[in-house]
N, C-alpha and C positions, 0 to 999 in steps of 0.2 A: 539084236544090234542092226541097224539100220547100214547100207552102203554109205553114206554119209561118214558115220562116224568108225568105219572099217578105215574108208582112206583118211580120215586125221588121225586115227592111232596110226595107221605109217606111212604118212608124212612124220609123224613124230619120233619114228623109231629110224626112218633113213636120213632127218635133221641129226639125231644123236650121233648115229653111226657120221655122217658128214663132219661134225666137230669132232668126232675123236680122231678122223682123218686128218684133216685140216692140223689139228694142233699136236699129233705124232710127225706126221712128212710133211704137210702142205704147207707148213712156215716155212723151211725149207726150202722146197725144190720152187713154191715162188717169190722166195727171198723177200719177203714183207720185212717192214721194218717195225721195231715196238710199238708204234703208233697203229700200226696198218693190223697188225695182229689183236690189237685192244678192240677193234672198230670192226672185225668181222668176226672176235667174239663178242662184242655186243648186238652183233645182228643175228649170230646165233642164240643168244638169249631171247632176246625179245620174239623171234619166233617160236621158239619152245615155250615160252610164255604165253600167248596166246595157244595154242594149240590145246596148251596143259590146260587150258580153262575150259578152253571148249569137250575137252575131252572128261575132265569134272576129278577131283582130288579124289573121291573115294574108289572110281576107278585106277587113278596111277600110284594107289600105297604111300605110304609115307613117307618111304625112303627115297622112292624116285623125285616126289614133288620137292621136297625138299632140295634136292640137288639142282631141280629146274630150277626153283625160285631164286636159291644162293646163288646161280652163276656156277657153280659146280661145273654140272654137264655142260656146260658152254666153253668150260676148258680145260675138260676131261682130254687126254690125250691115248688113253687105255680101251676104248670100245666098252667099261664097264657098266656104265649108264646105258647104252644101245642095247649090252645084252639083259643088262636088267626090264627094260621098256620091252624087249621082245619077250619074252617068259611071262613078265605082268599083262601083258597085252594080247599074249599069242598071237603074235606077228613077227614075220621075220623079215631083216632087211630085204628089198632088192637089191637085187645085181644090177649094176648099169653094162 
């Protein structure tokens, strides 16, 4: 495995982990409104979209990809996608 493709496996595992945040507290505490929630889970799809491609289906399982593709992990609000993608991936989130 190439450094390359170390950091978009997590880039993709701390996108996942970011949406599960985002849409357990972070609706919340920055008070987005339905609108505003729809449009920065669509911005979290569309970068696990890309990412997922670049990173190739037979790498992320079935179960994962599938959830990127659905929109799932985009508004998973559990970290169960994040920890799925780190176990599939062996990688673990950073810490900020």
């Amino acid at each position: 495995m190439s450094c390359n493709t170390a950091s978009i496996e997590q880039q993709l595992v701390d996108l996942l982990g970011s949406a599960a945040s985002y849409n357990d507290k972070g609706v919340e505490w920055c008070g987005h409104s339905s609108g505003k929630v729809a449009e920065m889970q669509a911005e979290f799809h569309q970068g696990q979209l890309v990412l997922a491609q670049q990173i190739g289906a037979e790498r992320l399982g079935q179960e994962l990809l599938s959830a990127i593709e659905s929109g799932a992990a985009s508004r998973d609000w559990t970290g169960r996608y994040a920890t799925l993608a780190e176990q599939v991936l062996g990688v673990r989130r950073s810490r900020a």
